[in-house]
C-alpha atoms as one frame of an Amber mdcrd trajectory, in Angstrom:
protein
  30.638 -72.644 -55.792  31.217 -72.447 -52.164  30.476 -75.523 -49.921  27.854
 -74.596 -47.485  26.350 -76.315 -45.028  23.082 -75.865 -45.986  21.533 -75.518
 -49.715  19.572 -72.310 -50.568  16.618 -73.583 -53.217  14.299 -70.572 -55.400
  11.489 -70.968 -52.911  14.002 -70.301 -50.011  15.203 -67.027 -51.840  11.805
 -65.677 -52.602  10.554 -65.896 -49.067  13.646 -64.482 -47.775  13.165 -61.026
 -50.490   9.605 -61.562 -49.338  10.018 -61.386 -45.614  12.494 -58.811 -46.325
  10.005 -57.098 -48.272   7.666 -57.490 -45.170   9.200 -56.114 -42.458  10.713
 -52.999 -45.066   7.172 -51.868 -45.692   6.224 -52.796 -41.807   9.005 -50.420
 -40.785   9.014 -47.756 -43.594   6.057 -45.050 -42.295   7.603 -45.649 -39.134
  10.699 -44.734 -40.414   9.311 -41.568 -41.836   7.174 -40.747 -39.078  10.581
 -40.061 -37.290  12.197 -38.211 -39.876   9.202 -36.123 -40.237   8.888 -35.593
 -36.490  12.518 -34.564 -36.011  12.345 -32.138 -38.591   9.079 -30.794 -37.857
  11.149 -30.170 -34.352  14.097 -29.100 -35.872  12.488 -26.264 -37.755   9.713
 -25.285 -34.257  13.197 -24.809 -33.159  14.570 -22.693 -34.870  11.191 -20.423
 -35.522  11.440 -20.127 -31.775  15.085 -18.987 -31.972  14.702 -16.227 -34.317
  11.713 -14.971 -32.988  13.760 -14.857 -29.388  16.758 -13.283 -30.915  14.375
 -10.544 -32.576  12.973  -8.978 -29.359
């Protein structure tokens, strides 16, 4: 085992995968809110592209 300067204990490792937990399902709509705006974009775009190449 590695000398640290610190020790890690259980409790300090499940509030760590809990605050990771935490701020994961904090930023995880957010994170497909983006990806569903950008596409939603991406495909207005290119709607509006074909229908300007057709005339």
């Amino acid at each position: 085992m590695l000398p640290t300067i610190f020790t890690i204990t259980g409790e300090d490792i499940t509030a760590i995968i809990g605050y990771i937990g935490e701020v994961f399902t904090d930023v995880s709509p957010l994170f497909f809110v983006i990806i569903g705006i950008s596409l939603g974009l991406w495909i207005l775009g290119s709607i509006i592209r074909a229908v300007a190449h057709r005339k």
